[in-house]
Backbone as JSON Lines, residues from 0, in Angstrom:
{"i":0,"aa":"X","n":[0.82,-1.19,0.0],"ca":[0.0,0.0,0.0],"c":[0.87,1.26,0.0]}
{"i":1,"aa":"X","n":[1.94,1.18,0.94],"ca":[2.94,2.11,0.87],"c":[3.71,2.43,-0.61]}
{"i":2,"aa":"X","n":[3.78,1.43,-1.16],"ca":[4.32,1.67,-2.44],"c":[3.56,2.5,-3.4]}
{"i":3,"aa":"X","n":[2.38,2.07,-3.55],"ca":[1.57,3.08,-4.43],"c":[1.02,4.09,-3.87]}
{"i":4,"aa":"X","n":[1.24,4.42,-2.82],"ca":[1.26,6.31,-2.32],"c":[2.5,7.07,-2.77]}
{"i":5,"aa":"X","n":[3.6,6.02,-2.61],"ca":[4.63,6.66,-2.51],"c":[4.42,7.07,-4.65]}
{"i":6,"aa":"X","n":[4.35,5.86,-5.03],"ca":[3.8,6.21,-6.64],"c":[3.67,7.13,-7.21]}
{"i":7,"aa":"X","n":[2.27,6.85,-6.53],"ca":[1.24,8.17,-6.95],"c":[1.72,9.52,-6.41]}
{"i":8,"aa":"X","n":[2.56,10.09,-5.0],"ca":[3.04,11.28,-5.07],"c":[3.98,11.47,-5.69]}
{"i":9,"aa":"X","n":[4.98,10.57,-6.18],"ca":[5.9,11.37,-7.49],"c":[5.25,11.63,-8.64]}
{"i":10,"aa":"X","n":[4.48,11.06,-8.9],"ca":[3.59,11.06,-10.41],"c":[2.85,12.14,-10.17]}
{"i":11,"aa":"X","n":[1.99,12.88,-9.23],"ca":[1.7,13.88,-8.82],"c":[2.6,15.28,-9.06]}
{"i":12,"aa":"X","n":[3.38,14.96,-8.51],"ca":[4.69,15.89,-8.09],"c":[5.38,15.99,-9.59]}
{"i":13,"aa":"X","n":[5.39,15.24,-10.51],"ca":[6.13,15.28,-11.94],"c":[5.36,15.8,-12.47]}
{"i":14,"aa":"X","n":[3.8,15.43,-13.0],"ca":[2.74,16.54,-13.59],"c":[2.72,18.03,-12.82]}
{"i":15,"aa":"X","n":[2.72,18.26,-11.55],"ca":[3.23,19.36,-11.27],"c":[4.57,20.48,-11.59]}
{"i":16,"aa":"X","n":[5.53,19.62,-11.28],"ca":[6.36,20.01,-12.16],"c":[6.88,20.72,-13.66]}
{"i":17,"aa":"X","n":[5.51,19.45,-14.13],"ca":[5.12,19.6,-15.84],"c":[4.4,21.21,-16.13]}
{"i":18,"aa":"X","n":[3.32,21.15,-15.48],"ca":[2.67,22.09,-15.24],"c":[3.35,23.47,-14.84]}
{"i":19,"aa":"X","n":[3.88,23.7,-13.74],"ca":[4.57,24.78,-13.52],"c":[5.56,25.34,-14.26]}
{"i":20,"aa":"X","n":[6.72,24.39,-15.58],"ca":[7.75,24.36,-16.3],"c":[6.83,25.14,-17.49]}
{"i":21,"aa":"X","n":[5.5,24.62,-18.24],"ca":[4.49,25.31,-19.0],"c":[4.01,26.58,-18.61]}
{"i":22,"aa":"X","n":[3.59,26.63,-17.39],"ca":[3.63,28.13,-16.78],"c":[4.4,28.97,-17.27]}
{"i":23,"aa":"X","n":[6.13,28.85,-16.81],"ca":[6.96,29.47,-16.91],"c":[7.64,29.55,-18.35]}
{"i":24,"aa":"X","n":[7.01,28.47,-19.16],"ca":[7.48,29.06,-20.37],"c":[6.48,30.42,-20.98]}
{"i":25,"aa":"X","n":[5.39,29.84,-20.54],"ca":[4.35,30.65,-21.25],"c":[4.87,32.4,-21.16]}
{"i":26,"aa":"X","n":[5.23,32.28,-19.54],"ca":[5.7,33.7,-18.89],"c":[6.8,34.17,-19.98]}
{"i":27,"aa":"X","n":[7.73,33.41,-20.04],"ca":[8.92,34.15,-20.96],"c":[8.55,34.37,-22.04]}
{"i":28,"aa":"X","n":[7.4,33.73,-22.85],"ca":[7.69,33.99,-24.26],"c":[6.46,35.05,-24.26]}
{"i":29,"aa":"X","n":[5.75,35.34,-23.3],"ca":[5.06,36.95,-23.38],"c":[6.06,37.88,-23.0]}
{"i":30,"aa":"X","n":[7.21,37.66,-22.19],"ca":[8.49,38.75,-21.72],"c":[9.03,38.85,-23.36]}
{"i":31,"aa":"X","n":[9.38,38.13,-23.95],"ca":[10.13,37.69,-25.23],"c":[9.24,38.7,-25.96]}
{"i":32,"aa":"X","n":[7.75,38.21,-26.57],"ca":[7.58,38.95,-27.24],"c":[6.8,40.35,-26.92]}
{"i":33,"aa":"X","n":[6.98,41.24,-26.02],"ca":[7.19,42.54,-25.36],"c":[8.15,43.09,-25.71]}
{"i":34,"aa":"X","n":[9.56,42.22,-25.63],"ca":[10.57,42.88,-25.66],"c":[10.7,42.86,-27.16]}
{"i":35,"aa":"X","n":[10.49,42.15,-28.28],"ca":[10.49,42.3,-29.46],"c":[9.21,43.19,-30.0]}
{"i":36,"aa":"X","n":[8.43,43.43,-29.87],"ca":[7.01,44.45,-29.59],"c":[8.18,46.01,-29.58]}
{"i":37,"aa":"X","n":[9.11,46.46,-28.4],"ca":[9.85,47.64,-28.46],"c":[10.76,47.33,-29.22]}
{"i":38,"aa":"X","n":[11.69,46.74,-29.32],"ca":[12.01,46.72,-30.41],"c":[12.0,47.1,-31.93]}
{"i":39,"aa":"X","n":[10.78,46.57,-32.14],"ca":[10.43,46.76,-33.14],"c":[9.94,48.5,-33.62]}
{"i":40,"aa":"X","n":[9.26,48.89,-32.66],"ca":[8.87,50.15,-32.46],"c":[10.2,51.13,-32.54]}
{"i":41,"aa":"X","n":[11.09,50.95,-31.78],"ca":[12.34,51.67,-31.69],"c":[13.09,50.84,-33.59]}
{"i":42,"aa":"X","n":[13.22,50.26,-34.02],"ca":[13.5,50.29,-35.62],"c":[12.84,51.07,-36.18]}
{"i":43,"aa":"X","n":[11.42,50.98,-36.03],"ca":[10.79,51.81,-37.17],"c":[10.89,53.06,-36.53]}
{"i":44,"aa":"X","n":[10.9,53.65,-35.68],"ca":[11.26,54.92,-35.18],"c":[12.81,55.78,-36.02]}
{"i":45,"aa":"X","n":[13.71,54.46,-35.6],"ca":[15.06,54.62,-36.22],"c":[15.22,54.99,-37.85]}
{"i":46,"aa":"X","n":[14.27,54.28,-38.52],"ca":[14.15,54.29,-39.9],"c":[13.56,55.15,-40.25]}
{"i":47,"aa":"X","n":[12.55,55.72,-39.7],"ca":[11.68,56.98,-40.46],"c":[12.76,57.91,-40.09]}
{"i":48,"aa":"X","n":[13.2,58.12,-39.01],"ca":[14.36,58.92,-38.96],"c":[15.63,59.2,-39.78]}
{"i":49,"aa":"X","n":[15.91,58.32,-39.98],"ca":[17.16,57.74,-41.29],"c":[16.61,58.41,-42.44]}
{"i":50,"aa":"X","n":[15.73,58.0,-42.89],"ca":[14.93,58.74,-44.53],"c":[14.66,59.88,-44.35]}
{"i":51,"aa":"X","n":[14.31,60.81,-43.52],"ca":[14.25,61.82,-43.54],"c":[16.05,62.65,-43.44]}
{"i":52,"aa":"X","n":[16.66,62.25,-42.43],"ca":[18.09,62.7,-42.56],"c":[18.5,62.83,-44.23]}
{"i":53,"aa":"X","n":[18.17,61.86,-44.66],"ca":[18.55,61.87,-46.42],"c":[17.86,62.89,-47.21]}
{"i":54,"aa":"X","n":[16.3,62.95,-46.9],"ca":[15.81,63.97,-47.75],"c":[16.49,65.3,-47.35]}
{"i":55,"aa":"X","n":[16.7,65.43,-46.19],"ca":[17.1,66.68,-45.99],"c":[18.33,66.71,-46.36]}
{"i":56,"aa":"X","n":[19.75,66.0,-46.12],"ca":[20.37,66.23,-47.18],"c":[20.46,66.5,-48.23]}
{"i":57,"aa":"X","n":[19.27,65.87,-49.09],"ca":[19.13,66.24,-50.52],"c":[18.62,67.62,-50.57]}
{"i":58,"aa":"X","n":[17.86,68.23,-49.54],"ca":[17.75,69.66,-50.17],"c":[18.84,70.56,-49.79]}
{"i":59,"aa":"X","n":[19.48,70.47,-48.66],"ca":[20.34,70.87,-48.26],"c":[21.59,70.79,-49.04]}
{"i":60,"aa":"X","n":[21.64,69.95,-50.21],"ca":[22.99,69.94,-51.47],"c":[22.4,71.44,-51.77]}
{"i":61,"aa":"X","n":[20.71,71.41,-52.64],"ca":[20.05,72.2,-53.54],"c":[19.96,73.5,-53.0]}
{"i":62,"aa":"X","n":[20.19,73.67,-51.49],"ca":[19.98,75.04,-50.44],"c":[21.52,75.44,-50.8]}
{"i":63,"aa":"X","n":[22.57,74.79,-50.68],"ca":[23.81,74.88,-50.9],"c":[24.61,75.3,-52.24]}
{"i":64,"aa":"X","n":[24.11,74.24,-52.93],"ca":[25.12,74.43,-53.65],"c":[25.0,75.08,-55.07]}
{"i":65,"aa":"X","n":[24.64,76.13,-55.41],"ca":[24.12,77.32,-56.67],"c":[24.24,76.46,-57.71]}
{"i":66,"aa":"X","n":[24.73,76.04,-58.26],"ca":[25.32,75.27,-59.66],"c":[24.4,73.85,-59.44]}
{"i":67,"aa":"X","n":[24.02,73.41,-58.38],"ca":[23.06,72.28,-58.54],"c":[21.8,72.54,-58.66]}
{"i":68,"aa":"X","n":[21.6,73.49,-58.1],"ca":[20.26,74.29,-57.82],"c":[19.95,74.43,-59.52]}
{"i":69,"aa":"X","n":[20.99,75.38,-60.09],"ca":[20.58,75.87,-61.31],"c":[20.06,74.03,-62.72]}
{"i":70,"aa":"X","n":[20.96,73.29,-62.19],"ca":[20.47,72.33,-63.07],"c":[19.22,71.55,-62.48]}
{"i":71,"aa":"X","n":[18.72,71.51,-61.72],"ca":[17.87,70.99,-60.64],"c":[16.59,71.99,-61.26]}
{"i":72,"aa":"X","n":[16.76,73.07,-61.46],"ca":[15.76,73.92,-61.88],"c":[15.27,73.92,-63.52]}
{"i":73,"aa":"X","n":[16.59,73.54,-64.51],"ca":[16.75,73.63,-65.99],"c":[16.11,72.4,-65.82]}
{"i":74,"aa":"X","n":[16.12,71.11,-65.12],"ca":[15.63,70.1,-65.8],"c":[14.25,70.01,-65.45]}
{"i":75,"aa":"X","n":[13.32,70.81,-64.44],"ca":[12.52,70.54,-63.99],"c":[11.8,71.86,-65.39]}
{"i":76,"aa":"X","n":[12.56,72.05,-66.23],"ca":[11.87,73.1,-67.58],"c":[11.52,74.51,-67.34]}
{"i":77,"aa":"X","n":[11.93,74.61,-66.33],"ca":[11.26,75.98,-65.65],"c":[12.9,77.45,-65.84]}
{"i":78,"aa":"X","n":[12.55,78.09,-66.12],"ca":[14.23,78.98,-66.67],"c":[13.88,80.06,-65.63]}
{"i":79,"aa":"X","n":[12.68,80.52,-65.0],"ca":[12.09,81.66,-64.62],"c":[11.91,81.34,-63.2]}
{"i":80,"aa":"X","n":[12.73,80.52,-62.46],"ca":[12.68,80.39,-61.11],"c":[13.33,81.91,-60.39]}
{"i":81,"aa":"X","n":[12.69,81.94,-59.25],"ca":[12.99,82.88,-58.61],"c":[13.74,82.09,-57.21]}
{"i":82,"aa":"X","n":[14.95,82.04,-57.06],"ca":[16.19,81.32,-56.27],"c":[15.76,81.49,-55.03]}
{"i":83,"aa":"X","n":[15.45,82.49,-54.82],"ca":[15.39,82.92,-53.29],"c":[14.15,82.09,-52.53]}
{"i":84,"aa":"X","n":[13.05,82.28,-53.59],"ca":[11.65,81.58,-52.78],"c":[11.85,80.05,-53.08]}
{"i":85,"aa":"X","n":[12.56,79.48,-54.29],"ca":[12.86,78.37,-54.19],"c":[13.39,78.03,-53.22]}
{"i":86,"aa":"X","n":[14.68,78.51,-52.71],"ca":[15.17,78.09,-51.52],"c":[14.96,77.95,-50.26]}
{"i":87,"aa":"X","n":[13.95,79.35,-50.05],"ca":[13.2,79.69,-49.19],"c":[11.92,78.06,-48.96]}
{"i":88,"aa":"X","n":[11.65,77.87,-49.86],"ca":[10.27,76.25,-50.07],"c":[11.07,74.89,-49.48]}
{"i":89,"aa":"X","n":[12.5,74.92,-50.08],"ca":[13.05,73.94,-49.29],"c":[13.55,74.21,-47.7]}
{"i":90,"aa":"X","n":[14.12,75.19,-47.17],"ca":[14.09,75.24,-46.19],"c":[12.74,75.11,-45.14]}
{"i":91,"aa":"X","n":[11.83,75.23,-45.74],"ca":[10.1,75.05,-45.12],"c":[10.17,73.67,-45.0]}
{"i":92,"aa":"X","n":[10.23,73.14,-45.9],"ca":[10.36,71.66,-46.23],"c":[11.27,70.78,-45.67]}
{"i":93,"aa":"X","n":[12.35,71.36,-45.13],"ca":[12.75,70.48,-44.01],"c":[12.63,70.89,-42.75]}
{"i":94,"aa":"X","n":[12.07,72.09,-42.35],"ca":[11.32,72.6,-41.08],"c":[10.54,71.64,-40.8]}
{"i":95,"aa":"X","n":[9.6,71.93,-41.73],"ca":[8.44,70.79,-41.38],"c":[8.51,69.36,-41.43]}
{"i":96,"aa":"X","n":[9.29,68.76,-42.25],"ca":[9.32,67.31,-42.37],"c":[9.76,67.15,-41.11]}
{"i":97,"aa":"X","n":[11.21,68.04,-40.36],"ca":[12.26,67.26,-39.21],"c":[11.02,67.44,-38.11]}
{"i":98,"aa":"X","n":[10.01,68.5,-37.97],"ca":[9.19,68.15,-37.1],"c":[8.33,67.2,-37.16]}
{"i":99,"aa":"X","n":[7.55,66.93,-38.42],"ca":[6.94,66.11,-38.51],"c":[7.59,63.95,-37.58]}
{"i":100,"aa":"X","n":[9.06,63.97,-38.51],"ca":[9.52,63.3,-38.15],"c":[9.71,63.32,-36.09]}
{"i":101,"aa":"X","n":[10.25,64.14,-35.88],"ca":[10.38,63.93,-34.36],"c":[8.93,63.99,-33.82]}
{"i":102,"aa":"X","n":[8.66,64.38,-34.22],"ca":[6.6,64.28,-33.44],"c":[6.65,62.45,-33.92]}
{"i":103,"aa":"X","n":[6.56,62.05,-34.68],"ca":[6.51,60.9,-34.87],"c":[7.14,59.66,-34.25]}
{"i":104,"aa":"X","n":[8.32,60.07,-34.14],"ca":[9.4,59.27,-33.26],"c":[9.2,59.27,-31.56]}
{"i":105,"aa":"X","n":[8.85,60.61,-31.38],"ca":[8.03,60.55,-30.13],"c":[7.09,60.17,-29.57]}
{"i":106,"aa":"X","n":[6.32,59.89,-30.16],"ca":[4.87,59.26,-30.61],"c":[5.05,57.61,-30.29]}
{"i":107,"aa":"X","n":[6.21,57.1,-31.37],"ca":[6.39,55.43,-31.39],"c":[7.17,55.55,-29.84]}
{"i":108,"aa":"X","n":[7.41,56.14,-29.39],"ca":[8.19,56.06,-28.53],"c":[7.25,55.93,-27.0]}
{"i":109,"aa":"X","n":[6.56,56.51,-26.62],"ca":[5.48,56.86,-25.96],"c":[5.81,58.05,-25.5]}
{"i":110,"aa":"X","n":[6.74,58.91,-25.97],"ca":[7.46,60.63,-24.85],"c":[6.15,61.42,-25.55]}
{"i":111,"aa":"X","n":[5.13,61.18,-25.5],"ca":[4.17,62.29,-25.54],"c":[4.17,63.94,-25.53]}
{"i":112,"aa":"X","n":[4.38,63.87,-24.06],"ca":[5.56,65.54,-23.96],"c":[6.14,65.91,-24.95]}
{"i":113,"aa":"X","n":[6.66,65.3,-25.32],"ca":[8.23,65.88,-26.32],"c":[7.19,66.06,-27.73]}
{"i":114,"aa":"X","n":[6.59,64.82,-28.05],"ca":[5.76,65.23,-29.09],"c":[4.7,66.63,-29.39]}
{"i":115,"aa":"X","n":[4.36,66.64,-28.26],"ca":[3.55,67.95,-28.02],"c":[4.41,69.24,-28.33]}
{"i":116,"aa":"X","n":[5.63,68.81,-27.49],"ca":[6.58,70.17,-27.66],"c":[7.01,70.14,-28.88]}
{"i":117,"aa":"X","n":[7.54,69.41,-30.31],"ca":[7.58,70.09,-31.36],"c":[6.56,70.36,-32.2]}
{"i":118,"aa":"X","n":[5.25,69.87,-31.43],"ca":[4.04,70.74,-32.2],"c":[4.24,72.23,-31.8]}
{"i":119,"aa":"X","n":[4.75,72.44,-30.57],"ca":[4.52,74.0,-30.14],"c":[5.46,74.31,-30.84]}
{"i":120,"aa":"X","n":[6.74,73.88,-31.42],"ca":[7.76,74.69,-31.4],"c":[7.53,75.04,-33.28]}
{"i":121,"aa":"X","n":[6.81,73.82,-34.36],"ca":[6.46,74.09,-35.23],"c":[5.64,75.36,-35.41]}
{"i":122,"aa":"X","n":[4.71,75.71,-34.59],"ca":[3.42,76.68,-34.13],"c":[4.77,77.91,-34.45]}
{"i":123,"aa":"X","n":[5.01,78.09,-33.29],"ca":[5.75,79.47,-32.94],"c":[6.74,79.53,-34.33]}
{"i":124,"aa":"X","n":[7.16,78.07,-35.37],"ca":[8.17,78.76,-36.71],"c":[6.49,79.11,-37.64]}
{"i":125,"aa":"X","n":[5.83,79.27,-37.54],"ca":[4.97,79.2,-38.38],"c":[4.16,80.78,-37.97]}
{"i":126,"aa":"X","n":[5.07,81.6,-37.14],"ca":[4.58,82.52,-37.07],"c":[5.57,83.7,-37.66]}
{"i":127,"aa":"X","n":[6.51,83.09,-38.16],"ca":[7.69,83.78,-39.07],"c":[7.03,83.91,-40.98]}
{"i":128,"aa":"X","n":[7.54,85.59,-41.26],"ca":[6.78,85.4,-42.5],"c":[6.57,84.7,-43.86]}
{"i":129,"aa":"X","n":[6.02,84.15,-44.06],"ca":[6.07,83.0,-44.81],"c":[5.73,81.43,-44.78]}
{"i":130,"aa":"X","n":[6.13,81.41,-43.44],"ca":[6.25,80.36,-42.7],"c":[4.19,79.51,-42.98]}
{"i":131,"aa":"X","n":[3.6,80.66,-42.67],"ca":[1.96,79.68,-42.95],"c":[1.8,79.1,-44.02]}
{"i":132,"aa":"X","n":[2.33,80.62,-45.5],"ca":[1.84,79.8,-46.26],"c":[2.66,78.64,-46.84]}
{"i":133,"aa":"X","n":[3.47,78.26,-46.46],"ca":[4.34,77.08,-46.55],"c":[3.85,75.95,-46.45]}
{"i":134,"aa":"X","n":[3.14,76.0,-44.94],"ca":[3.08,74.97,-43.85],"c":[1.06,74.45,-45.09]}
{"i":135,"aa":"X","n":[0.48,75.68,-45.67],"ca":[-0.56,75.59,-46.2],"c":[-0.21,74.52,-47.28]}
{"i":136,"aa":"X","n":[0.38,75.14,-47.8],"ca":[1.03,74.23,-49.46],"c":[1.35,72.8,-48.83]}
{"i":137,"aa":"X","n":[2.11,72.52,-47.63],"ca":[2.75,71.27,-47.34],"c":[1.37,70.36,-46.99]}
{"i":138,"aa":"X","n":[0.38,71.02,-46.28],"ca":[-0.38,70.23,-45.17],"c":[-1.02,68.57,-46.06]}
{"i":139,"aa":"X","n":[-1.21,69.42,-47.31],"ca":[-2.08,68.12,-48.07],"c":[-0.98,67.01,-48.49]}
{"i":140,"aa":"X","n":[0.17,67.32,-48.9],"ca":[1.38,66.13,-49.19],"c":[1.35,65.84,-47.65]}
{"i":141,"aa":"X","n":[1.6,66.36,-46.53],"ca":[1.86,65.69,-45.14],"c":[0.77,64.39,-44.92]}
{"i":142,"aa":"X","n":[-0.88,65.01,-45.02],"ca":[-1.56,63.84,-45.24],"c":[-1.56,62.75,-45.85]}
{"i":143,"aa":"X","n":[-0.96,63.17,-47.22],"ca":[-0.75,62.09,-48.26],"c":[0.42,60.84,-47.66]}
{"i":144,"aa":"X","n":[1.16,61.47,-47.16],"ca":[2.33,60.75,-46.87],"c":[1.89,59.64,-44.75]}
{"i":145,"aa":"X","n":[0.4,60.11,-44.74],"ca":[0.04,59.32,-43.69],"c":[0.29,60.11,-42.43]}
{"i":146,"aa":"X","n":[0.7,61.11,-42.37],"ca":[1.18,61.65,-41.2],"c":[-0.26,62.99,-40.55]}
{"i":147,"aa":"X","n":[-1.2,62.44,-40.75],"ca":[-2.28,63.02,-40.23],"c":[-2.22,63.54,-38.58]}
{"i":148,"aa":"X","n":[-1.74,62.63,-37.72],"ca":[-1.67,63.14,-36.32],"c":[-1.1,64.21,-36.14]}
{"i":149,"aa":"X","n":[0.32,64.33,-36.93],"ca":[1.11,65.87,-36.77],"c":[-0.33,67.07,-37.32]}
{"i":150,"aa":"X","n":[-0.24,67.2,-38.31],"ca":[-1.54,67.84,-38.87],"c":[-2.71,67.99,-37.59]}
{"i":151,"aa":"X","n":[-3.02,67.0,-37.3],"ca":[-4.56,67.39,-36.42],"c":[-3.32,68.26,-35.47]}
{"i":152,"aa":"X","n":[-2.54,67.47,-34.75],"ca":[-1.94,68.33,-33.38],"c":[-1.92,69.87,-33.62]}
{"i":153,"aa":"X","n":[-1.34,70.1,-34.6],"ca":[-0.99,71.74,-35.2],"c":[-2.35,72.47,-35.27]}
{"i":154,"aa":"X","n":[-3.4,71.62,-35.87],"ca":[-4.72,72.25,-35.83],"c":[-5.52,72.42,-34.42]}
{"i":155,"aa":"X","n":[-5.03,71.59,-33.54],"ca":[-5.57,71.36,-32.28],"c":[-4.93,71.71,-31.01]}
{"i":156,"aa":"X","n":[-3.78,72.34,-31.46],"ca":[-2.8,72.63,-29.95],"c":[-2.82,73.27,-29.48]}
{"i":157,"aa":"X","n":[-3.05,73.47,-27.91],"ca":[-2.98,74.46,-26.57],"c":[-2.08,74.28,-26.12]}
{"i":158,"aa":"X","n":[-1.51,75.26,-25.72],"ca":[-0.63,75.33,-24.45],"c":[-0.61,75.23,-23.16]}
């Protein structure tokens, strides 16, 4: 009789075992995929960031460098550019994109705050002259390009 108590509590005690080892996997592979969940968030954060660094380089050659500008302008057929407001459109254009971008990155990020704050800080360049109707011309490509939240924030922000 002693024998099959003694049995039956290891056999007990091993399905327990079993059981608790399933537990604890279950636990890690929700830790696991959490931690790949940020991850992932912090890449795509990283990457929208990355592509924008490039565009803005690319205008920043065209802000720079006169002789690129001028063929940049001949091929686009146009002879009657006026340099200054051209240049003036790209500098808007990476105003707004690098905010757009950090509102965004802040956003994947959860720093809320910070996101808020380059809505304000977009606000206050957008009170420099020129600066609206810029931000007017941009607003509908900004949508296009999916970035609607920056847009509402700018339309919707208090201090």
């Amino acid at each position: 009789m002693k024998k099959i108590d003694i049995g039956q509590t290891i056999n007990t005690m091993a399905n327990l075992g079993v059981i608790a080892g399933i537990v604890f996997l279950g636990l890690e592979v929700r830790q696991n995929q959490a931690s790949l969940e940020d991850a992932n968030i912090i890449n795509r954060a990283t990457a929208t960031s990355t592509a924008v660094e490039y565009i803005n380089e690319y205008r920043n050659l065209l802000l720079q460098d006169e002789d690129l500008r001028e063929v940049f302008v001949r091929a686009g057929g146009d002879e009657q550019v006026d340099h200054d407001a051209f240049r003036f459109q790209l500098l808007c254009q990476n105003g707004a994109w690098t905010m757009i971008m950090l509102h965004e990155r802040y956003e994947l990020l959860g720093l809320h705050n910070r996101a808020h704050g380059t809505v304000g800080a977009w606000i206050d360049t957008l009170q420099h002259s020129g600066m609206s109707e810029c931000w007017e011309w941009q607003k509908p490509r900004v949508r296009a390009f999916g970035y609607d939240s920056f847009v509402d924030a700018v339309e919707s922000f208090e201090r």
